[in-house]
N, CA, C and O atoms as a printed pandas DataFrame, in Angstrom:
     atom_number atom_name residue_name chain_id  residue_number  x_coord  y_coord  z_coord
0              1         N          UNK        A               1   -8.665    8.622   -2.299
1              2        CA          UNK        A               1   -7.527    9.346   -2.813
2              3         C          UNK        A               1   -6.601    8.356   -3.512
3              4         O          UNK        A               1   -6.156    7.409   -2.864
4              5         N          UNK        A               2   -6.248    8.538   -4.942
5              6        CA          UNK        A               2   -4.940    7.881   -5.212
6              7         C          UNK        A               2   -3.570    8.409   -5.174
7              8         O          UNK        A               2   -3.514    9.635   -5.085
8              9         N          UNK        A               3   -2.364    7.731   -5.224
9             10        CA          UNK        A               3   -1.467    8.149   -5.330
10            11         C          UNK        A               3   -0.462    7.373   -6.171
11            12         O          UNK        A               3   -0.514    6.207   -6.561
12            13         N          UNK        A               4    0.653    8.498   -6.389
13            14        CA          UNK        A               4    1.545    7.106   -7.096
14            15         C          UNK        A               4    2.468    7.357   -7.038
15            16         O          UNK        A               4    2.744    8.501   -6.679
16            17         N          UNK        A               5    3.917    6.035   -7.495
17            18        CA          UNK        A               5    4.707    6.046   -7.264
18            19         C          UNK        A               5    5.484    5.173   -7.890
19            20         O          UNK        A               5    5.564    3.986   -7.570
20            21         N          UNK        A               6    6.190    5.788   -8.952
21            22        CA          UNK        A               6    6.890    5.469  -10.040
22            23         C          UNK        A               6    5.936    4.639  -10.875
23            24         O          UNK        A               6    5.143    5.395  -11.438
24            25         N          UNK        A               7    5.683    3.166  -11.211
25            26        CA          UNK        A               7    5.282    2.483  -11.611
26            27         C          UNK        A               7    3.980    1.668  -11.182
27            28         O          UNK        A               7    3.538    0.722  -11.835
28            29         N          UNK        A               8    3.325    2.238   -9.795
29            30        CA          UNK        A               8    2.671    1.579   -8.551
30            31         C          UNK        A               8    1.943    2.830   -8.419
31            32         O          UNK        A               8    2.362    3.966   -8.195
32            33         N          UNK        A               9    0.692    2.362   -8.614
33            34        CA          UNK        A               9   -0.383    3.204   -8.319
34            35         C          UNK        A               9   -1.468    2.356   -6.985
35            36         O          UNK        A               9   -1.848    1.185   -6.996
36            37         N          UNK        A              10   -1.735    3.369   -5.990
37            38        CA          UNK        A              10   -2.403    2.998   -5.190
38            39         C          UNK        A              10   -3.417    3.811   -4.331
39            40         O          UNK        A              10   -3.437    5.006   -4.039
40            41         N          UNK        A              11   -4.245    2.789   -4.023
41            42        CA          UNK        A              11   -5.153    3.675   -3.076
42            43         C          UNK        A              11   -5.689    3.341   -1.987
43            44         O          UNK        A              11   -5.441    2.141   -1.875
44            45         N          UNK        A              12   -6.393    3.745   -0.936
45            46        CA          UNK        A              12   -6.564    3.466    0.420
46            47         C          UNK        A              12   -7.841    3.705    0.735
47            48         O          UNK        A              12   -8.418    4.789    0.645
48            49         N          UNK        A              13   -8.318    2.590    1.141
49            50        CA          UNK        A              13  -10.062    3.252    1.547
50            51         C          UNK        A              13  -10.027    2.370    2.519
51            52         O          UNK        A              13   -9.607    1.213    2.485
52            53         N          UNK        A              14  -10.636    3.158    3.669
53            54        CA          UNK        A              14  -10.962    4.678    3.525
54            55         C          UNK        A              14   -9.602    5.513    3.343
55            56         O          UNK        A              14   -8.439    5.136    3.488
56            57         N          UNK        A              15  -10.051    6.602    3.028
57            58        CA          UNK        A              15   -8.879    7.373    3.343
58            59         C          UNK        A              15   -8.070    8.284    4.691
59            60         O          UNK        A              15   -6.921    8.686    4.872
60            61         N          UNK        A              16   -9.436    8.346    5.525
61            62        CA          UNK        A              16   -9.498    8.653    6.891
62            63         C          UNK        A              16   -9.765    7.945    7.719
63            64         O          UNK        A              16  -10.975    7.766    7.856
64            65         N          UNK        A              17   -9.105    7.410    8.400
65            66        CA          UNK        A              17   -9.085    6.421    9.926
66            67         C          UNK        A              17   -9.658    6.934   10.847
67            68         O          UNK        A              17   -8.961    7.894   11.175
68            69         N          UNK        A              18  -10.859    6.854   11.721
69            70        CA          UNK        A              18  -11.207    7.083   13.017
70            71         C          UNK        A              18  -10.916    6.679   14.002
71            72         O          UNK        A              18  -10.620    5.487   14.097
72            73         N          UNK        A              19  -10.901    7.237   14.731
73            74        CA          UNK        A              19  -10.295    7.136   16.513
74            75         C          UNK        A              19  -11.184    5.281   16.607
75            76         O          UNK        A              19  -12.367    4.939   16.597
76            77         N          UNK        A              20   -9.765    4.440   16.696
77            78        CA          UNK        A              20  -10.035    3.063   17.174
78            79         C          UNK        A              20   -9.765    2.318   16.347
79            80         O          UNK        A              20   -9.252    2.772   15.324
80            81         N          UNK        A              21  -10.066    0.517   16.496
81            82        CA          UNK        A              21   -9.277   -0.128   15.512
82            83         C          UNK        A              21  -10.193   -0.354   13.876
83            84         O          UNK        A              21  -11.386   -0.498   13.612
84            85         N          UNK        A              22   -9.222   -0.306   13.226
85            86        CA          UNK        A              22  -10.204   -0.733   11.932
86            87         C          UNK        A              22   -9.461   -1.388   10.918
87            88         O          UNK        A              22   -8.398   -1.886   11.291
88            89         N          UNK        A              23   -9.789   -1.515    9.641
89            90        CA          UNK        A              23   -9.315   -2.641    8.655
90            91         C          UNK        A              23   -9.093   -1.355    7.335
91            92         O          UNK        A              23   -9.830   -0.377    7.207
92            93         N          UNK        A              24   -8.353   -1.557    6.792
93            94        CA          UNK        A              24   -7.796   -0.443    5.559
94            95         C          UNK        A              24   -7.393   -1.433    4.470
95            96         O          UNK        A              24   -6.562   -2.340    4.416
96            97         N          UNK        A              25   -8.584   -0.759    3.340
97            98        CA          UNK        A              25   -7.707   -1.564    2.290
98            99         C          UNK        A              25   -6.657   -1.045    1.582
99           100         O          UNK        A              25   -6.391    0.153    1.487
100          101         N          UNK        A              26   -5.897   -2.209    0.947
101          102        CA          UNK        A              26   -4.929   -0.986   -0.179
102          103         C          UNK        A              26   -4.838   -1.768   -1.255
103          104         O          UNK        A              26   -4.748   -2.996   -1.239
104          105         N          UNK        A              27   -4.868   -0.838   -2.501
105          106        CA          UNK        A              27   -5.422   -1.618   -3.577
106          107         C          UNK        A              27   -4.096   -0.932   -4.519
107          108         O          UNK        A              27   -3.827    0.265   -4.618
108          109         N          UNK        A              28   -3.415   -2.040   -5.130
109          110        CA          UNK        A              28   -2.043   -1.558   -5.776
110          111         C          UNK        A              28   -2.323   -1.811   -7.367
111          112         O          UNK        A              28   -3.019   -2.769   -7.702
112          113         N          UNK        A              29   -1.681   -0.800   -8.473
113          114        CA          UNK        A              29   -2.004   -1.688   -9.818
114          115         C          UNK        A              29   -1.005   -0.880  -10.346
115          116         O          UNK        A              29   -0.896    0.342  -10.251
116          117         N          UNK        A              30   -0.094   -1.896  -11.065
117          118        CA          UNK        A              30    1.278   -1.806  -12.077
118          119         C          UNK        A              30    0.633   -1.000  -13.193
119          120         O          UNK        A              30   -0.254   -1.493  -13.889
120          121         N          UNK        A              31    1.148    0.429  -13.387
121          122        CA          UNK        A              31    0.295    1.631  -14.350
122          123         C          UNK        A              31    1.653    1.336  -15.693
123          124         O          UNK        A              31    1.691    1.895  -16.788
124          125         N          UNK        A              32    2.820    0.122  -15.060
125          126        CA          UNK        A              32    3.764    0.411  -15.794
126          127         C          UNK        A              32    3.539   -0.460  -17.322
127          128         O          UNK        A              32    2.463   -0.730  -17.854
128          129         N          UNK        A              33    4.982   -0.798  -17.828
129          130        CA          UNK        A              33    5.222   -1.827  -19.303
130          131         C          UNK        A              33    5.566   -2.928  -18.815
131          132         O          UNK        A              33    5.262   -3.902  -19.502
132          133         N          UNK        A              34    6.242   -3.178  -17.605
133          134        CA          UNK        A              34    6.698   -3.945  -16.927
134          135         C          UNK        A              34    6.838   -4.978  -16.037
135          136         O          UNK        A              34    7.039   -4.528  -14.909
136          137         N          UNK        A              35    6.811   -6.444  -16.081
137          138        CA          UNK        A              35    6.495   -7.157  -15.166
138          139         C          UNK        A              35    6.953   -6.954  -13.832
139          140         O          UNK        A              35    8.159   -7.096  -14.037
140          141         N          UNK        A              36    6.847   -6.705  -12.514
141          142        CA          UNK        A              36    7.412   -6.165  -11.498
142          143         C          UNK        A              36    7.190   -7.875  -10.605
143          144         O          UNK        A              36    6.337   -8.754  -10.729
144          145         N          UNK        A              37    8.468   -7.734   -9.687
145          146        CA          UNK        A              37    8.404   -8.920   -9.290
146          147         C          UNK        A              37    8.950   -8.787   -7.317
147          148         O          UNK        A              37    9.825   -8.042   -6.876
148          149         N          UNK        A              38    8.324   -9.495   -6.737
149          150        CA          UNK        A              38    9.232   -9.239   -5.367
150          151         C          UNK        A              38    8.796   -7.738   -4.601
151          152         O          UNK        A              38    9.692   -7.019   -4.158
152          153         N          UNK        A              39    7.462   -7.372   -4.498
153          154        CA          UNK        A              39    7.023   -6.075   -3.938
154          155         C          UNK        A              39    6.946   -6.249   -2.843
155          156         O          UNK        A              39    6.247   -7.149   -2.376
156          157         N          UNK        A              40    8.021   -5.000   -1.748
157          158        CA          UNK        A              40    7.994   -5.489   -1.211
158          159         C          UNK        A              40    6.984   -4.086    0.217
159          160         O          UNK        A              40    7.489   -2.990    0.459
160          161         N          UNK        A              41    5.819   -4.488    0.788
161          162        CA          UNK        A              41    5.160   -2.887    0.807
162          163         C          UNK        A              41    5.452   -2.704    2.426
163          164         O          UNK        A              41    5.788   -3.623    3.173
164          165         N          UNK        A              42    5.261   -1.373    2.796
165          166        CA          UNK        A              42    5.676   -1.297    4.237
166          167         C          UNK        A              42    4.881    0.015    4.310
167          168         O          UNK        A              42    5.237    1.084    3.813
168          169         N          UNK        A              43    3.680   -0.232    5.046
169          170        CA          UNK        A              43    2.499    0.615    5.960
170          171         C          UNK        A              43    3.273    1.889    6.800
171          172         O          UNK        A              43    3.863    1.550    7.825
172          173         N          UNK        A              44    3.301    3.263    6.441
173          174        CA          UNK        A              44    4.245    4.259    7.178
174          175         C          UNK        A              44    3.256    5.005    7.782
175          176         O          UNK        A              44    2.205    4.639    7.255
176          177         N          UNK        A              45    3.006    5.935    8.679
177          178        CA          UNK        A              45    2.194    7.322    9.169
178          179         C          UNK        A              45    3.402    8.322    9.313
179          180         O          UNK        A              45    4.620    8.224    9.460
180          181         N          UNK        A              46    2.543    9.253    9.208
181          182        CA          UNK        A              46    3.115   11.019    9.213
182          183         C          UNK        A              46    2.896   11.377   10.551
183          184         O          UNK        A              46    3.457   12.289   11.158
184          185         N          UNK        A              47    2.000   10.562   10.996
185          186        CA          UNK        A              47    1.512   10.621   12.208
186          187         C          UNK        A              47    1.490    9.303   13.310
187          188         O          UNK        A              47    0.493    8.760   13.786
188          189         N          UNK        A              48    2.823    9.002   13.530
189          190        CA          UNK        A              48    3.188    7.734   13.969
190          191         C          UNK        A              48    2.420    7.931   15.641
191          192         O          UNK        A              48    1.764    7.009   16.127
192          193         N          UNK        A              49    2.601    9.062   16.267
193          194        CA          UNK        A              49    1.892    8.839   17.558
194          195         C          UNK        A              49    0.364    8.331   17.383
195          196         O          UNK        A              49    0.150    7.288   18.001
196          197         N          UNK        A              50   -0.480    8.726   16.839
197          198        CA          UNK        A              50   -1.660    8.192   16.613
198          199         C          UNK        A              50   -1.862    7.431   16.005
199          200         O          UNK        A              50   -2.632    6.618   16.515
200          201         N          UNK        A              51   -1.545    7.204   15.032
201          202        CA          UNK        A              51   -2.180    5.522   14.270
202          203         C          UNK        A              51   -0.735    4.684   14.875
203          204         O          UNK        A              51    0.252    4.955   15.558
204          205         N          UNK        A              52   -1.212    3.719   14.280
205          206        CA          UNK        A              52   -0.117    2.432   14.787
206          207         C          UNK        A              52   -0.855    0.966   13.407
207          208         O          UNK        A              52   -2.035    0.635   13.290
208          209         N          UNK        A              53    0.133    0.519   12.752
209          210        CA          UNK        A              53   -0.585   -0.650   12.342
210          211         C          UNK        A              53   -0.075   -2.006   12.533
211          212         O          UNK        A              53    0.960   -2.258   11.917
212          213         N          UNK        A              54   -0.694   -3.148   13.420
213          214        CA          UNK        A              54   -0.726   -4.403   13.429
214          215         C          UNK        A              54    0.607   -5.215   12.315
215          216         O          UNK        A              54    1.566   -5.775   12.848
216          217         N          UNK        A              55    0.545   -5.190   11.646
217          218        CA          UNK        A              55    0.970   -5.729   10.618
218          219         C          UNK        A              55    1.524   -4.769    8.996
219          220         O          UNK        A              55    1.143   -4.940    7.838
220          221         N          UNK        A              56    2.310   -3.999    9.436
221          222        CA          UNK        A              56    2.676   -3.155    8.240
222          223         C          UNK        A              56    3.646   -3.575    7.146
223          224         O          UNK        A              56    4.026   -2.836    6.239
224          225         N          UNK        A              57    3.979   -4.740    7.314
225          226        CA          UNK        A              57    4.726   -5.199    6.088
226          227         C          UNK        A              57    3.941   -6.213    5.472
227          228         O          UNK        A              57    3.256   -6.943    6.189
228          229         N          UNK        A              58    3.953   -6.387    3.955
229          230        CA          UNK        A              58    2.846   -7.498    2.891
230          231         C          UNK        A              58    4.300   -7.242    2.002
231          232         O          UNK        A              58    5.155   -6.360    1.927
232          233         N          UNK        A              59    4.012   -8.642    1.351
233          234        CA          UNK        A              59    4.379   -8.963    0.400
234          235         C          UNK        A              59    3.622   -9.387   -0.997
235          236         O          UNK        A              59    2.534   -9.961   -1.038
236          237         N          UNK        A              60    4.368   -9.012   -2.077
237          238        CA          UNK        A              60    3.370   -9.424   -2.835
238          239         C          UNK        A              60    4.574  -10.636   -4.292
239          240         O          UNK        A              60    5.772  -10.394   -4.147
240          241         N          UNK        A              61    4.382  -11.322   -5.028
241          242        CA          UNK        A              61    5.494  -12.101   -5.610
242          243         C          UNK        A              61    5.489  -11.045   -7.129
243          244         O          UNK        A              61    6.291  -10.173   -7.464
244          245         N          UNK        A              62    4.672  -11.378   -7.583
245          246        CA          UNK        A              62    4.409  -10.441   -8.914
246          247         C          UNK        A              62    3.323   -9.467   -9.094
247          248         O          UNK        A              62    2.323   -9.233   -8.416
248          249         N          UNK        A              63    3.722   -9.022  -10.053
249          250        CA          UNK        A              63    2.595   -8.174  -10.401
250          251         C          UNK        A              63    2.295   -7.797  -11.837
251          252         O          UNK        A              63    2.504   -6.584  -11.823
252          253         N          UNK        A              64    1.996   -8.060  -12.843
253          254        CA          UNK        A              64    1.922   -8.114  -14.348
254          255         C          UNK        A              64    1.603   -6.807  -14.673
255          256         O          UNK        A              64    0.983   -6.315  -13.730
256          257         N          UNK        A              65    1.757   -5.971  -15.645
257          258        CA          UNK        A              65    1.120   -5.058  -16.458
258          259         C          UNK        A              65   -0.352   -4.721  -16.479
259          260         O          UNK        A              65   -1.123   -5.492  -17.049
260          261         N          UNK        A              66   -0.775   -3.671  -15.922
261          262        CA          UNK        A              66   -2.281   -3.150  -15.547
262          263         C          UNK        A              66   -3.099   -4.546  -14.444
263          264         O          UNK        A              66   -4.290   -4.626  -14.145
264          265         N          UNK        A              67   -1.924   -5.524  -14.030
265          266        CA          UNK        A              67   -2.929   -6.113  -13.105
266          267         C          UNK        A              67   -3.165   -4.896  -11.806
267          268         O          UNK        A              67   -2.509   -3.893  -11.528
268          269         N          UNK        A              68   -4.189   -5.392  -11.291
269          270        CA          UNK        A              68   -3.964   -5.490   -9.494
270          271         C          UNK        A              68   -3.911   -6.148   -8.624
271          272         O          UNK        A              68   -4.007   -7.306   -9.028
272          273         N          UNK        A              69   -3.796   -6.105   -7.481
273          274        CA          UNK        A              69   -3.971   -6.584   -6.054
274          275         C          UNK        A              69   -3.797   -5.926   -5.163
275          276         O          UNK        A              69   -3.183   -4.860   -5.201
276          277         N          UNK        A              70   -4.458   -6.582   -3.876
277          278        CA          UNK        A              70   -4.960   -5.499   -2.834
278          279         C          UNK        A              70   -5.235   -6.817   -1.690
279          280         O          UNK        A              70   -5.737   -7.941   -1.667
280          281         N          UNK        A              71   -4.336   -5.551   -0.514
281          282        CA          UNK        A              71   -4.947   -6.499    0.797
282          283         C          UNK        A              71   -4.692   -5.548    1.775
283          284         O          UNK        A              71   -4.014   -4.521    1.729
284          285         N          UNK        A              72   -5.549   -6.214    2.954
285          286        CA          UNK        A              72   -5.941   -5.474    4.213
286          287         C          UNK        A              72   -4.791   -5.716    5.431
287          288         O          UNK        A              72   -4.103   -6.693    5.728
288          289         N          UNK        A              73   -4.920   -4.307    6.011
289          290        CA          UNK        A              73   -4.087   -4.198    7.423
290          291         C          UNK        A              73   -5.125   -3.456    8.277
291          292         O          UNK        A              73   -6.056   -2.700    8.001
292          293         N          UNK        A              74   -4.658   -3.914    9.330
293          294        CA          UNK        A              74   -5.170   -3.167   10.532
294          295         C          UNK        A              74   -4.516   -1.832   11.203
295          296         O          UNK        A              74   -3.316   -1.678   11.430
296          297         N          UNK        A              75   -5.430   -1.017   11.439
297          298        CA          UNK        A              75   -4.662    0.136   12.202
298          299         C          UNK        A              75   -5.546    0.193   13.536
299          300         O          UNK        A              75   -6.641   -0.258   13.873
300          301         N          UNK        A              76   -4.715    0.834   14.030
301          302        CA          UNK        A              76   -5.155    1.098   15.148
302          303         C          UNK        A              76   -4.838    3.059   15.528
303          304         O          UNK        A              76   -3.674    3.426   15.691
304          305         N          UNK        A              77   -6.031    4.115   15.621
305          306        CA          UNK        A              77   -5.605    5.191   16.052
306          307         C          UNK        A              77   -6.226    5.631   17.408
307          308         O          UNK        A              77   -6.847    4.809   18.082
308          309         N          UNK        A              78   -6.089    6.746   17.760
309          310        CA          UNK        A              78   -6.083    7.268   19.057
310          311         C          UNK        A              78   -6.835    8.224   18.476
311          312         O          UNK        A              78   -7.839    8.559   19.105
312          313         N          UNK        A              79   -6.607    8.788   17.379
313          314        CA          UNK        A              79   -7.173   10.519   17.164
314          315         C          UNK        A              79   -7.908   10.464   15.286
315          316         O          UNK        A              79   -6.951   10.230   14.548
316          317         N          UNK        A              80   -8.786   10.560   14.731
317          318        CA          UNK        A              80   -8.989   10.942   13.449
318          319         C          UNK        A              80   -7.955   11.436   12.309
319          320         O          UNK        A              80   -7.870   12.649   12.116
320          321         N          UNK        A              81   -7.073   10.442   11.455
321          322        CA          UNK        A              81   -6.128   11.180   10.585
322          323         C          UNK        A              81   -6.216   10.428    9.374
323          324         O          UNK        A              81   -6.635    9.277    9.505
324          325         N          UNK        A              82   -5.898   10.837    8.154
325          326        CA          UNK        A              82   -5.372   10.568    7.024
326          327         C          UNK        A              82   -4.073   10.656    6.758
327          328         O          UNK        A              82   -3.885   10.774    5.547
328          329         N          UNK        A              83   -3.200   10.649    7.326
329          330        CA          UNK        A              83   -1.812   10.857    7.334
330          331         C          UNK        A              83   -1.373    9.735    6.990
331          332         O          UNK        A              83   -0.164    9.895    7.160
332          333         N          UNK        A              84   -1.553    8.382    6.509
333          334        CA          UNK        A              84   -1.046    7.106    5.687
334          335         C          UNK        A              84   -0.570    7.152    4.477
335          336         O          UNK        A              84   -1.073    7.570    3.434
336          337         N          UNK        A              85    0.842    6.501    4.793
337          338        CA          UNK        A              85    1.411    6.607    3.157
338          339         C          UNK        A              85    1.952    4.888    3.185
339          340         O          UNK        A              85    2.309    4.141    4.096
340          341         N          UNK        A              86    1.835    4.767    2.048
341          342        CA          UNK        A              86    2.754    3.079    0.995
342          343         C          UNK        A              86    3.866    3.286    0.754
343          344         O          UNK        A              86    4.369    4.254    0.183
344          345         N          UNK        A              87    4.439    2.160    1.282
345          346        CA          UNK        A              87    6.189    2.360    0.124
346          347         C          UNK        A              87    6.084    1.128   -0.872
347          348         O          UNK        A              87    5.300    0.239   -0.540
348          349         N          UNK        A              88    6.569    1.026   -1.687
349          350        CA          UNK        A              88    6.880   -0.223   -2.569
350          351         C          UNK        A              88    7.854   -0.133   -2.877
351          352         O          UNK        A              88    8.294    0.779   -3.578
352          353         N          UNK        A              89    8.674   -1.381   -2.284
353          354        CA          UNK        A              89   10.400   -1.761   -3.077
354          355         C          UNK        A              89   10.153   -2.791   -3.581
355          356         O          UNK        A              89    9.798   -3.759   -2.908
356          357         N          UNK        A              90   10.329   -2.842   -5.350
357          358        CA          UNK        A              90   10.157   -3.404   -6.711
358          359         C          UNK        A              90   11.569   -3.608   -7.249
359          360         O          UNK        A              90   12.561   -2.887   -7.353
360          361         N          UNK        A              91   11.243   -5.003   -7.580
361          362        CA          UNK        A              91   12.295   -5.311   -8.592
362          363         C          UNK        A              91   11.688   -5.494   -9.825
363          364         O          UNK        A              91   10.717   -6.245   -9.920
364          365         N          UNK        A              92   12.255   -4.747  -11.028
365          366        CA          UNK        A              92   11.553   -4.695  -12.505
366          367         C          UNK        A              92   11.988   -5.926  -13.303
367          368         O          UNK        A              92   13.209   -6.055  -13.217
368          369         N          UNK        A              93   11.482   -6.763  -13.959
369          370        CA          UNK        A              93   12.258   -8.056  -14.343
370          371         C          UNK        A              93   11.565   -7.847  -15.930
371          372         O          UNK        A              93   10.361   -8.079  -16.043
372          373         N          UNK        A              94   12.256   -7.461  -16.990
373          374        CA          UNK        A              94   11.916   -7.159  -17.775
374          375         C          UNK        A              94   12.066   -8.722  -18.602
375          376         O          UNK        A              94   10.869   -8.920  -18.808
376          377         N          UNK        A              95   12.435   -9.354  -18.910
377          378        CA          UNK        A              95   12.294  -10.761  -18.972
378          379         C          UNK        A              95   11.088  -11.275  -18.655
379          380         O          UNK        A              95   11.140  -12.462  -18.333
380          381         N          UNK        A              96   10.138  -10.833  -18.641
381          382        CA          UNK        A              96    9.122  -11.643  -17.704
382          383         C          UNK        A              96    7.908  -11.213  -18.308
383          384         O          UNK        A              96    6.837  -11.358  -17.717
384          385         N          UNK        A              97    8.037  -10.351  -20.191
385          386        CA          UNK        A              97    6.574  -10.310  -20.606
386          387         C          UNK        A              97    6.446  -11.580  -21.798
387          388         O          UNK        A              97    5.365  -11.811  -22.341
């Protein structure tokens, strides 16, 4: 599944977590004009009683125009859900093509 969000397009595979621990990727790419700088991402659930993740905050420094990058967290669930969402807080540094 992708999704997006403002300038930050992303996606998650898998998209469904099974009951126990596992590794999730997330794969981010600037759809914008804009050099984006200082991302800052934070791992949320809809379904906070069942999943749980290890490590839900990444940072990333930049991010250029149609690049990507992508890195792994751990979750941990109790029950089968897709209920995972991304935040990204971006600073746009337009200076920077």
């Amino acid at each position: 599944m992708i999704r997006f969000k403002r300038h930050i397009e992303y996606e998650l595979s898998p998209d469904t977590i099974e009951r126990g621990t596992h590794w999730l990727s997330v794969h981010l790419k600037n759809t914008g004009d804009d050099h984006l700088k200082n991302l800052n991402i934070k791992m949320h659930s809809l379904d906070s009683i069942h999943i749980s993740f290890h490590n839900p905050n990444h940072y990333i420094y930049d991010l250029e125009p149609n690049e990507e990058k992508y890195f792994e967290v751990e979750v941990e669930a109790n029950k089968t859900s897709s209920c995972i969402l991304v935040f990204v807080d971006v600073r746009t540094d337009t200076n920077m093509r």
